[in-house]
N, C-alpha and C positions, 0 to 999 in steps of 0.2 A: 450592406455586407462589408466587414472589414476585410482588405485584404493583407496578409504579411507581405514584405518585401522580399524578394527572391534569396538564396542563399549569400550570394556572392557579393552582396552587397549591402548586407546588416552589419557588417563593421565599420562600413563609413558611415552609416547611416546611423548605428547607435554613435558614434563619434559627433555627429551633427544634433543628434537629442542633448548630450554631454553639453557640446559648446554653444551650440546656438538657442534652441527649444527650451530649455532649464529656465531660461530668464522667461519664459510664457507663465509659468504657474509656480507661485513662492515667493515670488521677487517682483510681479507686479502690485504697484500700493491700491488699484481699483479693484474692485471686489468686481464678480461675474454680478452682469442684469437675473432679476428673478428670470425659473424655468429652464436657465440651463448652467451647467458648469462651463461649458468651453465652444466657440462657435467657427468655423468655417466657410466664409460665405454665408450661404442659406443653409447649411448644413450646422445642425446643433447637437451637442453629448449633454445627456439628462445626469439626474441624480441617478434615476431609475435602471439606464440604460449602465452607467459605470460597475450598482450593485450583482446586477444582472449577471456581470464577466469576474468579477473581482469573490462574488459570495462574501465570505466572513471576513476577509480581509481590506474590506472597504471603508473600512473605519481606519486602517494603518496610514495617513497622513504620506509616508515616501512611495507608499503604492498605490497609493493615490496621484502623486505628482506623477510617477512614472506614467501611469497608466494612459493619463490624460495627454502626457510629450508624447506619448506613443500614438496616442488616437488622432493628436493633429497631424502629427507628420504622417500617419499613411491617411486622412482623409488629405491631406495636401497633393500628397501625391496621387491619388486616387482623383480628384479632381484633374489634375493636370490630365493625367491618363484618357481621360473621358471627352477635356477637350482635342485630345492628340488623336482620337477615332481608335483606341486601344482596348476600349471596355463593348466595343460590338463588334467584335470580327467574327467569321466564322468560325475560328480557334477557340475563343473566348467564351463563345454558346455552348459549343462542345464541351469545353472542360466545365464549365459550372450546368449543365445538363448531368453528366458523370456525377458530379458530387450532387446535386439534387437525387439521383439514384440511389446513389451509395449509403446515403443520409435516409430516405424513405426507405432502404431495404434493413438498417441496422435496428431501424423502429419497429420495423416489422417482426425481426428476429427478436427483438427483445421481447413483443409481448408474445409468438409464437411457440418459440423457442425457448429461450432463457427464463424468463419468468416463469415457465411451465412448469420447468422442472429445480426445484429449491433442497439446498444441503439441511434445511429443518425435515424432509420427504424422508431423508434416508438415516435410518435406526440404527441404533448402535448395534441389534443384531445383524441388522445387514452388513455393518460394516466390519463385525467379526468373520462374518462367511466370505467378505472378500478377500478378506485379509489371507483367510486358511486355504482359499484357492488362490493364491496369489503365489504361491511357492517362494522361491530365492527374492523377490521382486523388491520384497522392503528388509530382507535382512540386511544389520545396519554394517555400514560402511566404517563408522570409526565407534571406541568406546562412548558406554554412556553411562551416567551415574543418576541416580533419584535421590537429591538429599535436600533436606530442612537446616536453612542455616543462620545464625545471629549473631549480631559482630555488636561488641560492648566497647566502649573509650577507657575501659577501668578492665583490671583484672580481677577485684572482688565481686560486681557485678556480674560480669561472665562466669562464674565461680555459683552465685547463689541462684544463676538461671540453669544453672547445668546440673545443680544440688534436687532442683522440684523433676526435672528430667528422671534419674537416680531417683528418687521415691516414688517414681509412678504416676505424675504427672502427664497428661498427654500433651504433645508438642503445642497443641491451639490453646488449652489451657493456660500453662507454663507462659504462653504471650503473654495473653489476658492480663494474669498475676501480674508481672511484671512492666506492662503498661500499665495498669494500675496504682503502683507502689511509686510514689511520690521522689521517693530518696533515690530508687534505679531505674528509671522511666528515662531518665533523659539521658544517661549512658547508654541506652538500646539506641546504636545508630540506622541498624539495616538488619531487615527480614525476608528470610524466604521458604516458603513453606511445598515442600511438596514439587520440588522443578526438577526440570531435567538439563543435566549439563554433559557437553560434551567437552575437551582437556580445553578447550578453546574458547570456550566460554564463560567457563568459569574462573574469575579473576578473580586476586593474584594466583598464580600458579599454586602456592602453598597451598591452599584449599584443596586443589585437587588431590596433590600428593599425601595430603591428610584423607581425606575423604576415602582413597580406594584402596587406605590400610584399616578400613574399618567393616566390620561382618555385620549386614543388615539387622536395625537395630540397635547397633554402637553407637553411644554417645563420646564426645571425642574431649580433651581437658582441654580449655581455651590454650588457642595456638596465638603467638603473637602472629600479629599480620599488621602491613602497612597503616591500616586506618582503626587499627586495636586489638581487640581480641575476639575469636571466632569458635564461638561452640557451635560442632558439626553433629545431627544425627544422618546417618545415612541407611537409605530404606532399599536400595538395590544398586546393582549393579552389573551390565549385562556388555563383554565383550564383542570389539568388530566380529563383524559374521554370522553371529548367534542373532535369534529371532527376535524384536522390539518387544517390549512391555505394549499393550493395546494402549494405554492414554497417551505413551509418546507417539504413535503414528494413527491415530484416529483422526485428526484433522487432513493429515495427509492424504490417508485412504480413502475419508467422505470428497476430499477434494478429486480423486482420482474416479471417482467414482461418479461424483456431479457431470463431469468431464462425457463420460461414456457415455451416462444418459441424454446429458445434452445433446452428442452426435448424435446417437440413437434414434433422438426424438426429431432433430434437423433430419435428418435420411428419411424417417417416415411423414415429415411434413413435405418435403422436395415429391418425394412418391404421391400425395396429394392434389401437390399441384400439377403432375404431369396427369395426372388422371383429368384432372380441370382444363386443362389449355392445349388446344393442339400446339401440335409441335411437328413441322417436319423442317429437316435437313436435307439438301437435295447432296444426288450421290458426289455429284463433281465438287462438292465443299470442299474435299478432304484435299485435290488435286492443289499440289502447291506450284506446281508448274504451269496451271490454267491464266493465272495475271500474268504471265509472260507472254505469253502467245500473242 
């Protein structure tokens, strides 16, 4: 088991990885013996064992090196500990007794609990019924806009994608075309179809100030902006206070919703197991005065 170093003392400690431990791995010219990357004693770090903590980033070379200064210095210490009589106290049983619990109850919960109940379970009608008994609960707090937008490096570009717009083109269309088209394909810098922005998210600013002088359906005549120019269609637009559009807050609400069931389903598995396990509490628990006496 690796242990971290206590709070108060990972700043000297990373300081000691820095100065001293660097020179363990990078900068020595012998390669590790076959079977292990890094050794301590009798105590040895695999290939196996480094992918294990690292996942996909075990191929990144400085996370690698870190990883390894990391694992000698607390197996160093960790050893030390062990001969100093610090890794058997009755302290030490205790607290890794706890996290043995902790660690077997979270396992538990995930396949009782968590697992049981999945945001694929819950239908978009359910999530409109929650939403309609939900009252004040998700109306929104600041404005919000729904627009499709395409930022061109040219103004004639931005010009002939806004022209297929104006003839009746549909916005996915209208992409298409113009990813397509050899000669304006590579002035289309940035697309967005169909999103939801709030003043704050939507950069630069002029967009927005564009965007919520336009009546659902307006197509807008390229704006200069910072990185070109931006033909804006804008599909809605729904003031703080007023009720969400359902695909802006449908993740939210299945989110809010996961939430409940999950309790739900935690309370009626707890209720299981009290039917399964005796349980008594004698009356004088409660006496907080009784360890005094």
């Amino acid at each position: 088991m690796r242990l971290r170093p206590p709070n108060d003392a990972r700043v000297s400690l990373t300081l000691l990885v820095a100065l001293g431990l660097g020179a363990l791995v990078g900068c020595s010219p012998e390669e590790p013996a076959p079977g292990y990357l890094a050794r301590v004693d009798r105590t040895e770090l695999s290939e196996q064992d480094l992918r294990r903590t690292l996942d996909a980033a075990a191929d990144n070379p400085q996370r690698r090196r870190d990883y390894i200064n990391e694992w000698i210095l607390t197996e160093m210490l960790y050893q030390e500990a062990v001969k100093k009589g610090k890794a058997d106290t009755d302290e030490t049983r205790r607290q890794l007794e706890l996290v043995r619990k902790r660690m077997a109850i979270a396992a538990l919960l995930e396949d009782a609990v968590y697992a049981a109940v999945d945001t694929t379970d819950i239908s978009d009608q359910a999530v409109a019924s929650y939403l309609q008994r939900s009252g004040d609960d998700f109306l929104l707090r600041e404005d919000v806009i729904n627009v499709s937008l395409a930022v061109f490096t040219m103004r004639d570009a931005a010009n002939r994608f806004r022209a297929l717009l104006l003839d009746g083109t549909s916005w996915d269309n209208a992409i298409t075309i113009t990813r397509s088209d050899t000669a304006v394909a590579p002035m289309l810098e940035h697309v967005e179809t169909l999103q939801y922005h709030t003043r704050g998210s939507l950069y630069p600013d002029d967009i927005w100030k564009l965007a919520v002088t336009l009546r659902p359906g307006d197509v807008s005549f390229p704006a200069k902006i910072a990185d070109g120019f931006v033909v804006v269609l804008t599909h809605g637009l729904k003031r703080q206070g007023e009720a969400p559009d359902f695909d802006y807050v449908r993740d939210e609400v299945r989110s809010r919703m996961l939430i409940d069931l999950r309790r739900q389903r935690y309370e009626e598995f707890v209720q299981e197991l009290r039917a399964r396990y005796a349980v008594d509490v004698r009356p004088e628990a409660a006496d907080t005065t009784r360890g005094n006496r």
